[in-house]
Wavefront OBJ file of the C-alpha trace (Angstrom):
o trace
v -39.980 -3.577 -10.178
v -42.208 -5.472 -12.438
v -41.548 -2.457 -15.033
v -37.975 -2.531 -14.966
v -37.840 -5.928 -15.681
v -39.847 -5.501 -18.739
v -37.729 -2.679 -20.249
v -34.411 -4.710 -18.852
v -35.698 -8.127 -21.028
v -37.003 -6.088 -23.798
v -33.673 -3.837 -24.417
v -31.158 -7.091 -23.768
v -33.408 -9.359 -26.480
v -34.190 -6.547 -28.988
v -30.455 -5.826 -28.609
v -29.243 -9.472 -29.064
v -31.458 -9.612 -32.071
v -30.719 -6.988 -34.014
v -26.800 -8.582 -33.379
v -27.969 -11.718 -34.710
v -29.519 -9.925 -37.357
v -26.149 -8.184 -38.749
v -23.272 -10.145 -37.075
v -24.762 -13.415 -37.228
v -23.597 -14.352 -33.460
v -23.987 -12.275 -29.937
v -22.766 -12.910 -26.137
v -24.298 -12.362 -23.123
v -22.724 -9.273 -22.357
v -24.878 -7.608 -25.193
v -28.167 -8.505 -23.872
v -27.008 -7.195 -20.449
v -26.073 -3.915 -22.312
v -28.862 -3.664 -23.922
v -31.485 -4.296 -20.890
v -29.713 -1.758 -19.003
v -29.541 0.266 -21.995
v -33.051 0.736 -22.063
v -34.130 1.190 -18.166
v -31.935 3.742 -18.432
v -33.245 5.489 -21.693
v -36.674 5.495 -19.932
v -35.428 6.684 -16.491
v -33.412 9.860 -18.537
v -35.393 10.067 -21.510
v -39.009 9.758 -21.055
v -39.059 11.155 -17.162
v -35.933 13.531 -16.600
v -36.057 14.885 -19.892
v -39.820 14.181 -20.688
v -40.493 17.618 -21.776
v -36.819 17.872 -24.141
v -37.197 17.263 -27.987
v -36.580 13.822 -29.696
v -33.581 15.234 -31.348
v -32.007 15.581 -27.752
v -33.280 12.680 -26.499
v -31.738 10.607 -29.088
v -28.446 12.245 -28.292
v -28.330 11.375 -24.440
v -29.529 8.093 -25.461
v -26.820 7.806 -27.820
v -24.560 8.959 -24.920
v -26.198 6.720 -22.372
v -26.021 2.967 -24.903
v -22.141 4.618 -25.703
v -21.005 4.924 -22.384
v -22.711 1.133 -21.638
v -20.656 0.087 -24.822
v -17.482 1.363 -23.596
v -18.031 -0.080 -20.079
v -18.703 -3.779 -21.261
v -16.399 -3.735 -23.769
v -13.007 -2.587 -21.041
v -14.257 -5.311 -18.881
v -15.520 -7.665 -21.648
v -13.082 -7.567 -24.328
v -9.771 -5.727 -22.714
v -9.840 -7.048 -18.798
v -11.206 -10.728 -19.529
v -10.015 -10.727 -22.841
v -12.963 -12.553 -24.681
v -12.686 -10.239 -27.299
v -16.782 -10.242 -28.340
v -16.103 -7.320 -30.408
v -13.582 -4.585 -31.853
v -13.787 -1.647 -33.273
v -9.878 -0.826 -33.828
v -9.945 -0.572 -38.005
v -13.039 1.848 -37.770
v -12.253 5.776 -37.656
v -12.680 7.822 -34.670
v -12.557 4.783 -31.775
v -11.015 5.061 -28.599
v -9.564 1.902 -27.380
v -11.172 -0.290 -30.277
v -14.390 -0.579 -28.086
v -16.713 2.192 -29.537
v -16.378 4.352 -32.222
v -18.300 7.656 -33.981
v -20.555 6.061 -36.618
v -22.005 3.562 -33.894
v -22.785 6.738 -31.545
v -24.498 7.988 -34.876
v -26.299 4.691 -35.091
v -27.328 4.333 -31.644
v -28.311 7.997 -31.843
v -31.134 6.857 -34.921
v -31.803 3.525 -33.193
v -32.883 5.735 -30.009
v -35.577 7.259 -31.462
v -37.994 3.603 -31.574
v -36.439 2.910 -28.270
v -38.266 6.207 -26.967
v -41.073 5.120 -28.301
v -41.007 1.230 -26.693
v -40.611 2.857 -23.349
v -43.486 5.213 -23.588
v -45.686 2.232 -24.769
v -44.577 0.207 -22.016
v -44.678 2.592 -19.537
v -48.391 3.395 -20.729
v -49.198 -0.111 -20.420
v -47.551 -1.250 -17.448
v -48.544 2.131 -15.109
v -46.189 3.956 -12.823
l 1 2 3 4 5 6 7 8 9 10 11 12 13 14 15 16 17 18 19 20 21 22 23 24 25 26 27 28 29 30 31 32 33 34 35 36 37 38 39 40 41 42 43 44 45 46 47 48 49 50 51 52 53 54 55 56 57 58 59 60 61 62 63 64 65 66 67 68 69 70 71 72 73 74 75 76 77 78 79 80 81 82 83 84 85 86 87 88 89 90 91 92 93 94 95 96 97 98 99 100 101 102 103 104 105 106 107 108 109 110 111 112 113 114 115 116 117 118 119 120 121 122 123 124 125 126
């Protein structure tokens, strides 16, 4: 339990930052993403797949912080309408909530969250 909270605080802050970083502003839904984000890369990547090659373990992580994106952004930004971000002016989006060149990006951003988990988990022990 102690482990999941790790990668859950670790993925929400690094997440947050790096929207800081390039936005200048985040919300609170992003840090939830983003903790999620990475328990789940770790659960998928680095034990169901453990054996796979980076290349498709950046994909389903790609997949995985996607599918997250799409999820908070129909509840955060089309049912309550807080409208934290939008993607509508950027090619290939569905809805305005994610589009194909942040897939790419989470795809390259993947590969040092592979790498936190493994370090964490190595620390932190099963």
């Amino acid at each position: 339990m102690k482990k999941l909270l790790i990668f859950f605080l670790t993925g929400g802050t690094v997440y947050a930052f790096l929207e800081v970083l390039f936005r200048g502003w985040t919300h609170i839904s992003m840090f939830l993403a983003g903790g999620t984000s990475l328990v789940l890369i770790d659960r998928v990547c680095n034990r169901r797949f453990a054996r796979r090659p980076l290349a498709f373990k950046c994909i389903v992580s790609s997949g995985i912080i996607t599918l997250l994106e799409l999820i908070t952004g129909l509840i955060v930004n089309v049912k309550m309408k807080l409208d934290v971000w939008d993607y509508s002016s950027m090619p290939f989006n569905f809805r305005g909530q994610i589009c194909l060149l942040f897939t790419v990006l989470w795809c390259f951003l993947s590969i040092p969250a592979i790498y936190l988990c493994k370090v964490i988990g190595k620390k932190m022990k099963d």
